[in-house]
Structure formats: C-alpha cells, structure tokens
C-alpha positions as CSV (number, residue, x, y, z in Angstrom):
1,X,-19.7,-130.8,136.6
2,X,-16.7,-132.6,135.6
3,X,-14.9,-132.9,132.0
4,X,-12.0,-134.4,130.7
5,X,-8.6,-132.7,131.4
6,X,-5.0,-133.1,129.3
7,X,-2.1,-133.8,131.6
8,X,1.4,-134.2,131.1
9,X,3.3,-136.0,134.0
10,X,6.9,-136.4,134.4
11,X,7.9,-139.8,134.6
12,X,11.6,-141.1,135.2
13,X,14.5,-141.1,138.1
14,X,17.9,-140.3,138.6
15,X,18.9,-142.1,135.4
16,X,16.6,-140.2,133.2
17,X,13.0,-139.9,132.3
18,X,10.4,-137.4,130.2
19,X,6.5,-136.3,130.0
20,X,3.9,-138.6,129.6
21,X,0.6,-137.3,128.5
22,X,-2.9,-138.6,130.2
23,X,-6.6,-137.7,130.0
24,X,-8.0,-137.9,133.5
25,X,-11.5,-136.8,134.7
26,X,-11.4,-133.5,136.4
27,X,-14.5,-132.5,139.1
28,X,-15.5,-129.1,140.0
29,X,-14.3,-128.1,143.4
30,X,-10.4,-130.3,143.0
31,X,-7.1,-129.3,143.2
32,X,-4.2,-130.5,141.1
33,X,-3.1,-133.3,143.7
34,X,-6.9,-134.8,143.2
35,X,-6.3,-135.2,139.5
36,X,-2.8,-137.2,140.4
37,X,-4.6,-139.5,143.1
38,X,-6.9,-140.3,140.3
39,X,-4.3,-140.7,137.8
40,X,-2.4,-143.1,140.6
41,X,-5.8,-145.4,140.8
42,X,-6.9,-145.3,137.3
43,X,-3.9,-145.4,135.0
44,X,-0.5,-145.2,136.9
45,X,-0.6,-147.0,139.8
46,X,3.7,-146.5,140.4
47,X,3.5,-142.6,139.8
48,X,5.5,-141.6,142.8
49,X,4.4,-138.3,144.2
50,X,5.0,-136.9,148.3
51,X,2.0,-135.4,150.1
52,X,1.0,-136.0,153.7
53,X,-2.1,-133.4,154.9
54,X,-3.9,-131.9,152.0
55,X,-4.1,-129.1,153.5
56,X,-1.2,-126.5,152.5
57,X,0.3,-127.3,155.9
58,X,3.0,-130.0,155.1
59,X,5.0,-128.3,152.6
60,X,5.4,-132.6,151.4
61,X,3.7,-131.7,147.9
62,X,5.8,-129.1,146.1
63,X,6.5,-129.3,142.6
64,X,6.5,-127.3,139.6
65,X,2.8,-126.7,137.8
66,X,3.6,-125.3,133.9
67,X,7.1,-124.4,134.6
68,X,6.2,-122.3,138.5
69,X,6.9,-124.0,141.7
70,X,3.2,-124.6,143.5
71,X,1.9,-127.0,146.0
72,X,0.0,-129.6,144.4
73,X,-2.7,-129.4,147.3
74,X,-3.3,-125.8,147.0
75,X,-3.4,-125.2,143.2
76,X,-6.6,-125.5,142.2
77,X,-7.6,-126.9,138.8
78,X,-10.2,-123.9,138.3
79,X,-7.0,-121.9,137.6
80,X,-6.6,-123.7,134.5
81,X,-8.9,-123.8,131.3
82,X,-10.5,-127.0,130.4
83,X,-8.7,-127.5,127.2
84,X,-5.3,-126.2,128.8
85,X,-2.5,-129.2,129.2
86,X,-1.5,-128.9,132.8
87,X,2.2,-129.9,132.8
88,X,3.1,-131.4,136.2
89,X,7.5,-131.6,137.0
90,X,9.3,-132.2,140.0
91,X,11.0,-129.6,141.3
92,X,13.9,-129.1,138.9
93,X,16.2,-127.6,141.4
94,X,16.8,-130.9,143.6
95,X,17.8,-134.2,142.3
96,X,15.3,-136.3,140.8
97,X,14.3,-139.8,142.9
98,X,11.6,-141.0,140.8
99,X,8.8,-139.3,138.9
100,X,7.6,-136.3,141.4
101,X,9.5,-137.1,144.0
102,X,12.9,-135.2,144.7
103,X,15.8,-135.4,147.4
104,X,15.5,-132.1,148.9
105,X,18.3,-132.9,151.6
106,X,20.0,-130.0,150.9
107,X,17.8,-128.9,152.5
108,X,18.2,-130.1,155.9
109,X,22.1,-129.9,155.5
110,X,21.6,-126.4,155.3
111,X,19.1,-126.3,158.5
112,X,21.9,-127.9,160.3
113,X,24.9,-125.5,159.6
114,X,22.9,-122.6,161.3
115,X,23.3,-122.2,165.0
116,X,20.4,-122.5,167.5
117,X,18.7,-120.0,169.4
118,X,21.3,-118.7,171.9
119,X,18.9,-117.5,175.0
120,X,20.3,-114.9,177.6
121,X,22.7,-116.8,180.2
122,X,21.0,-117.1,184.0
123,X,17.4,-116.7,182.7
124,X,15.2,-119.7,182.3
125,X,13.1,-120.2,179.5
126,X,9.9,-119.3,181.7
127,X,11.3,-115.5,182.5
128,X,12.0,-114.7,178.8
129,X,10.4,-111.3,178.4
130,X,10.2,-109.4,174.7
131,X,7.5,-106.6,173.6
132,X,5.0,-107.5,171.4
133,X,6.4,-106.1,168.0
134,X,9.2,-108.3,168.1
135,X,6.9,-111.3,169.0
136,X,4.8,-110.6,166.0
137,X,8.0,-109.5,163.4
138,X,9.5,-113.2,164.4
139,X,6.0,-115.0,164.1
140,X,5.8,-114.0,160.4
141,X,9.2,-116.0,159.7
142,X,7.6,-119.1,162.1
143,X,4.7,-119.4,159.4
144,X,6.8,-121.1,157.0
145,X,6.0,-124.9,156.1
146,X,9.4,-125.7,154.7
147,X,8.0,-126.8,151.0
148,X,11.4,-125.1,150.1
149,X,9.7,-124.0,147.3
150,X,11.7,-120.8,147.7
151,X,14.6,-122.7,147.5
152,X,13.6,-124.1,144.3
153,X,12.7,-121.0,142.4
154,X,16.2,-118.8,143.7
155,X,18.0,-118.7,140.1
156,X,21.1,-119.0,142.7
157,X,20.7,-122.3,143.2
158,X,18.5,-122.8,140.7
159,X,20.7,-122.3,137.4
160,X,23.8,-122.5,139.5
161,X,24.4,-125.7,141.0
162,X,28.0,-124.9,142.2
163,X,27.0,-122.3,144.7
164,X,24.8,-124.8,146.6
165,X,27.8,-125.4,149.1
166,X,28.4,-121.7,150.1
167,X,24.9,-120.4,149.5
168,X,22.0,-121.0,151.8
169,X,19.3,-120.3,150.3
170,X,16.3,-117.4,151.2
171,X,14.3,-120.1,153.7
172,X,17.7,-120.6,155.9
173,X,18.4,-116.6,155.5
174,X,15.2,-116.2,156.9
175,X,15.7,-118.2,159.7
176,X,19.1,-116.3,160.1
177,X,17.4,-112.8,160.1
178,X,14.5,-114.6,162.5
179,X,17.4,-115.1,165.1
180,X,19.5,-111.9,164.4
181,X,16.0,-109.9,165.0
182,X,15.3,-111.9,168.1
183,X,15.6,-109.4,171.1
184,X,16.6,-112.6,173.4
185,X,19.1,-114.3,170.8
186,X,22.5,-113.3,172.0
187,X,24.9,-114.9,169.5
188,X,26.6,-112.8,166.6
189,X,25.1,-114.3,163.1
190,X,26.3,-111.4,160.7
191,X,29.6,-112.7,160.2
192,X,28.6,-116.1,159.6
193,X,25.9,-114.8,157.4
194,X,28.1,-112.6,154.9
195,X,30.5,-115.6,155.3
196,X,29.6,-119.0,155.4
197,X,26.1,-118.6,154.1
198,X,26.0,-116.7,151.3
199,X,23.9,-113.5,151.9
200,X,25.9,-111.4,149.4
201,X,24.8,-114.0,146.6
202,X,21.5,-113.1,147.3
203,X,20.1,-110.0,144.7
204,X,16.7,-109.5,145.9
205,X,14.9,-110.4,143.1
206,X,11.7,-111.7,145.5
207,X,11.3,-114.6,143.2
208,X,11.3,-116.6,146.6
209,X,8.5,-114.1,148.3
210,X,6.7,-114.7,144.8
211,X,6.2,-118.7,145.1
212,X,5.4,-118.7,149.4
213,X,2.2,-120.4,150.2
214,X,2.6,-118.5,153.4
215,X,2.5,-115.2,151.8
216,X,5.6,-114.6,154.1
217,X,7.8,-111.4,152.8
218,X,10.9,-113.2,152.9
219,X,12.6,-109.9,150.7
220,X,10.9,-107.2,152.2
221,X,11.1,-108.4,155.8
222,X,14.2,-110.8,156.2
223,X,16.5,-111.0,153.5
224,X,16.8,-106.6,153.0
225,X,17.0,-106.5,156.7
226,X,19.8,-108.4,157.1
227,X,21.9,-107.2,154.3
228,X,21.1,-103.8,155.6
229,X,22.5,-105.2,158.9
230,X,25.5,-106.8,157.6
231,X,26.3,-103.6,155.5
232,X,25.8,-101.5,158.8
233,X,28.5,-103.6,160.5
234,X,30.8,-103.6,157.5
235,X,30.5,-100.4,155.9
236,X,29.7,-97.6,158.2
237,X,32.2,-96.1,159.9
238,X,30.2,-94.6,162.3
239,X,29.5,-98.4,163.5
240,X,32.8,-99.5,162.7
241,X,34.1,-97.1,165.1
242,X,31.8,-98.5,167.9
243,X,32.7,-101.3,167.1
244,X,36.4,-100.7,167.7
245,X,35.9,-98.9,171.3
246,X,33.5,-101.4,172.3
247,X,36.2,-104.1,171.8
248,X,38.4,-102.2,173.5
C-alpha cells in the first residue's frame, strides 16, 4: 500500500546548489533509489544520481540519507515514517559534480599510491600455498565494494580537507593491512604506512566500520592491527633490537 512521501533533494554542482522539496509516491517493499527513479520520470527528469546493479554490490550509489552516509539501493524506505522528510545529499566529503553525483577520484589516486601484491620470488602463482586462517582473515578485507563510504564519514578527511594528500583513508589502510597480513606478500608496508599514508592520523573512532554495507570490521580487524604492528616495529625495543641484528 503506497502513500505519499516528503523528500528533499539536493540539487546544484560545483558552483553551488541547495534542497529542493518533492512529494513522490512511495510503494511498500522500495528502497530509497526507487523513490529517486520515480522522482527522475515524474518530476525531475535532469536529477543526476550514479547507480549501476541495485543490488548493494556496486558501491555506484552512495550518498548521504538524513545527514549518514548509506547506499541508496540498500536503505529501505520502511526505515522511515510516512510523514518523516527523507533528506537525500551527496556525499559531502568529495567534490560536488551535479546534484547526487560526486568526484570521488580521490579515491583512485589513493588506490594507486599503494604498492601491489609482492608474491615470493621463484614460485608461480599456481604453487602459492597459505593455511586457511589467513585465507579467510584476508577474504573479510576482499568483501569490500569500494562505495567509499568509509571514506566519506572519517572526520579526517571529512572536516579536514588539508590532510587528504598525506592521509589515506580507512578503505586504502585496509588494503594496506590486507597485504601486510598476507603470509605470501613479501614487501615491507609499515614504513610507508606510518609515513606516506597516514596511519597515525587515524584514532579509531570506527565511524568507518559504522557506515560498511559489508559489515567488514575495518577497526577491529585492519586498522588496530596495523597500528599495533607499526608500534611493534617502532617502539619495542625487544623488536627494535631484532631488528638491528637482523640487519646486521
């Protein structure tokens, strides 16, 4: 049974822009990215919004849903009460192209400052050989859709726009304590992660674990492991000491 629903869209692009308010049809059973295809066909027809599969799977439809960073595909509009105005943004940490749609190239600059997978020399990729636990510790990380909506909601970039050139951000950490975890990855990434990536910006306040569709721990399992790891290296002297023979 449907009913009317209050909506207010943000309209606008790099040069400026606010809410606009609509009253759209809502059916039982839809999700918030129904209620903007119906918008697009019935009122708006130039409301710019990305989405590919519908599905959760994409990560394409992220944006913010009253003020907290959500997929549009997976928020469902049973979550809101029928009289509630359901306030749709884009995702405030990334520039603004036009109306829902952001430049989230940061993004991929990020993705390519990290090294790749660094595989054993002399062993070809059909001999690799790791134990089960570390299979399943690095699938968790592999779950992620990049719908960087974790990168959205970290106040580190978030409220800080300067520290977007030294700071990478907890989906990029992840996939630097993915690697560092890897029992096959032989490059050395705690350096480069203390250093040229930010990790000590980072204060574990799991606003980033909050927001996953994924449900991935991104705190609890990537970004606390590696500072524990970086810390290890840097701080105890037991390893520091190994450290210092082993070089010798």
């Amino acid at each position: 049974m449907g009913y009317q629903g209050h909506f207010r869209v943000w309209r606008g692009d790099a040069s400026g822009g606010g809410l606009q308010d609509f009253t759209v049809e809502v059916n039982e059973g839809e999700v918030v990215l129904d209620v903007i295809h119906r918008l697009q066909a019935t009122q708006t027809a130039d409301l710019a919004v990305r989405w590919n599969c519908k599905a959760g799977k994409c990560g394409s439809c992220s944006a913010e849903i009253n003020g907290r960073p959500r997929l549009l595909c997976m928020t469902r509009m049973s979550v809101f009460a029928e009289d509630e105005v359901v306030t749709v943004t884009p995702m405030r940490t990334f520039p603004v192209i036009r109306d829902l749609v952001t430049d989230v190239s940061y993004n991929y600059e990020k993705a390519r400052e990290i090294p790749a997978f660094s595989p054993p020399k002399g062993v070809a990729p059909g001999d690799y050989r790791m134990s089960q636990v570390d299979v399943e510790r690095s699938q968790e990380f592999r779950k992620c859709i990049e719908c960087f909506l974790c990168q959205d909601t970290c106040h580190v970039i978030r409220d800080h726009e300067e520290n977007k050139e030294a700071f990478a951000g907890p989906r990029f950490l992840m996939r630097i304590a993915e690697l560092e975890m890897h029992p096959l990855d032989e490059a050395d990434r705690l350096d480069a992660a203390r250093t040229e990536h930010g990790l000590g910006l980072c204060n574990i306040t799991k606003c980033c674990t909050e927001v996953c569709p994924e449900h991935i721990k991104i705190t609890d399992n990537a970004l606390i492991p590696l500072k524990e790891r970086v810390a290890d290296r840097r701080y105890d002297p037991v390893v520091w000491l190994g450290n210092k023979l082993f070089r010798r």
